[in-house]
ZADRENKE-547229 format. One record per residue: residue in one letter; x, y, z of N, C-alpha, C in turn. Coordinates in pm, whole numbers, plus 50000, padded with zeros to 5 digits. Last residue first. Layout:
// ZADRENKE-547229
AXYZXYZXYZ/...
***
This chain:
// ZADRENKE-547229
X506555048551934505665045151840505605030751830/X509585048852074507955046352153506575043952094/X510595069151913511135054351933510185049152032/X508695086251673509355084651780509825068551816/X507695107551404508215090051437508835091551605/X505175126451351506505123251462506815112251459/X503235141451107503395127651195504835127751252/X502505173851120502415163351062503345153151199/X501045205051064501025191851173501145183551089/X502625230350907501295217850937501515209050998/X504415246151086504105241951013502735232051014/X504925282151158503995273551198504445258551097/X507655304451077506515304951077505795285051149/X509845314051290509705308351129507975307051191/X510225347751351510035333551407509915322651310/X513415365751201512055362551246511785349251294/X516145378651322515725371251219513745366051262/X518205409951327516885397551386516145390651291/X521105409651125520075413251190518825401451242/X524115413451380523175404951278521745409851285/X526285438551416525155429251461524625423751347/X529505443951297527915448951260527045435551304/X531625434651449531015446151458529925451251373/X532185412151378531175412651542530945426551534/X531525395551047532015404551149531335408551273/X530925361051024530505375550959531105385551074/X531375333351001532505345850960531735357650926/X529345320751074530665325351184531645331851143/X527325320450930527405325251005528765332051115/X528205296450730528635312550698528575316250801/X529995272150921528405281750885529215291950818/X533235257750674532205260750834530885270750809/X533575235050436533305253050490532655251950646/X535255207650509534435214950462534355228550531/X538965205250495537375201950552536655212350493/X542105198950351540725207750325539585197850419/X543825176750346543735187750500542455195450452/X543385171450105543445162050179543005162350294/X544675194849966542865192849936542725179250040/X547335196250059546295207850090544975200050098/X547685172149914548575171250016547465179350113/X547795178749660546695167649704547205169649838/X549455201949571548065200049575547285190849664/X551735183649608551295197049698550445198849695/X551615169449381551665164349539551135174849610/X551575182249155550465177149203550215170949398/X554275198749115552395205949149551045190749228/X555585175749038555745185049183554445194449213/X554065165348825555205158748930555465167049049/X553515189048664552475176748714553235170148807/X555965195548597555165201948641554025196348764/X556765174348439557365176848571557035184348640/X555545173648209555355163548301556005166548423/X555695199748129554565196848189554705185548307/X558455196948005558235205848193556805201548198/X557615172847848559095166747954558465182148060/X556825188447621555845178047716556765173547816/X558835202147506556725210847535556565200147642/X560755192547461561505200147552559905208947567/X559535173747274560015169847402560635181347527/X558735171947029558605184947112558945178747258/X559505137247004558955151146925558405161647044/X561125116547198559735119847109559865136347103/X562935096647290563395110047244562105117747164/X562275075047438561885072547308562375086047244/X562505082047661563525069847638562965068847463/X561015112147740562895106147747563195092247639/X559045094747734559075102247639560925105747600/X558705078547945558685068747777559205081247721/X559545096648166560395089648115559695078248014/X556785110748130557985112248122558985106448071/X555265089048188555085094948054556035102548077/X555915081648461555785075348362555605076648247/X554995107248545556495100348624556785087648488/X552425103448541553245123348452554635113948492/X551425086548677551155083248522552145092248453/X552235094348911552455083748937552075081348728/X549955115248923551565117048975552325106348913/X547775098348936548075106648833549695113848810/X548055091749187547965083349080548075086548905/X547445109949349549405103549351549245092349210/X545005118549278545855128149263547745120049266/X543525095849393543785097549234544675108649195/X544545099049662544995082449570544865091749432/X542785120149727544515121649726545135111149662/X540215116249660540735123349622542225122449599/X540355092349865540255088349764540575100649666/X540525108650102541235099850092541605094749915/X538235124350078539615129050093540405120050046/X536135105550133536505113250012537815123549981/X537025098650371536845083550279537335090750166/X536285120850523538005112150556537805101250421/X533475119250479534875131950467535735128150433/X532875099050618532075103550440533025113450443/X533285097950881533875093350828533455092250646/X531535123150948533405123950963533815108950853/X529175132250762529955122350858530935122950843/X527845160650609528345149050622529065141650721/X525345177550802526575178550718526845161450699/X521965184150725522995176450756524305175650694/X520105192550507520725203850556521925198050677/X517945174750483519075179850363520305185050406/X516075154150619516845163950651517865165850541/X513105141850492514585139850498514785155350556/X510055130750654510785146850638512345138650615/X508105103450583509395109250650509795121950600/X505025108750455506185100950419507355111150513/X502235111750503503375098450615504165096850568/X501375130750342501405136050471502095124450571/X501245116350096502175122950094502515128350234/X500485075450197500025093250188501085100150185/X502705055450066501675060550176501675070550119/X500625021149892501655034649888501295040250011/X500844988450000500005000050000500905012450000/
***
């Protein structure tokens, strides 16, 4: 039996993510970043060992990519998410009052006693 639009659960959106949904995507961020490190280290040297064409265009990229990228992933690793806006707004201009929210329609409470 479908349910009524008025029994279906309120999701919460507005939940941050879980420490450990952070640490996982970090994580995996920084693998594909040494992994890509790890491809510019290797196309390098084919390109060296094969003496290929414009080599003195693609040999600083690849080394570019070789030292830019660590550092990068290194930062975006330590990156957490934004904190409230709220807390970076200056103490010297008050906030202004925010109103009551308004009422909502009564709807159903799951509780652990239901």
């Amino acid at each position: 039996m479908a349910k009524r639009r008025s029994e279906r659960p309120i999701l919460i959106t507005d939940a941050a993510r879980s420490q450990d949904d952070q640490l996982r995507s970090r994580q995996r961020r920084y693998l594909l970043m040494m992994t890509i490190r790890a491809v510019c280290l290797v196309i390098g040297a084919v390109l060296v060992g094969t003496r290929a064409p414009l080599l003195w265009l693609w040999l600083p990229l690849c080394l570019l990519g070789m030292v830019l990228i660590p550092w990068l992933a290194v930062i975006l690793a330590n990156d957490r998410p934004p904190q409230d806006k709220h807390r970076l707004r200056n103490r010297s201009h008050p906030t202004p009052t925010e109103e009551a929210p308004q009422a909502l329609p009564t709807q159903r409470t799951i509780d652990a006693d239901d």
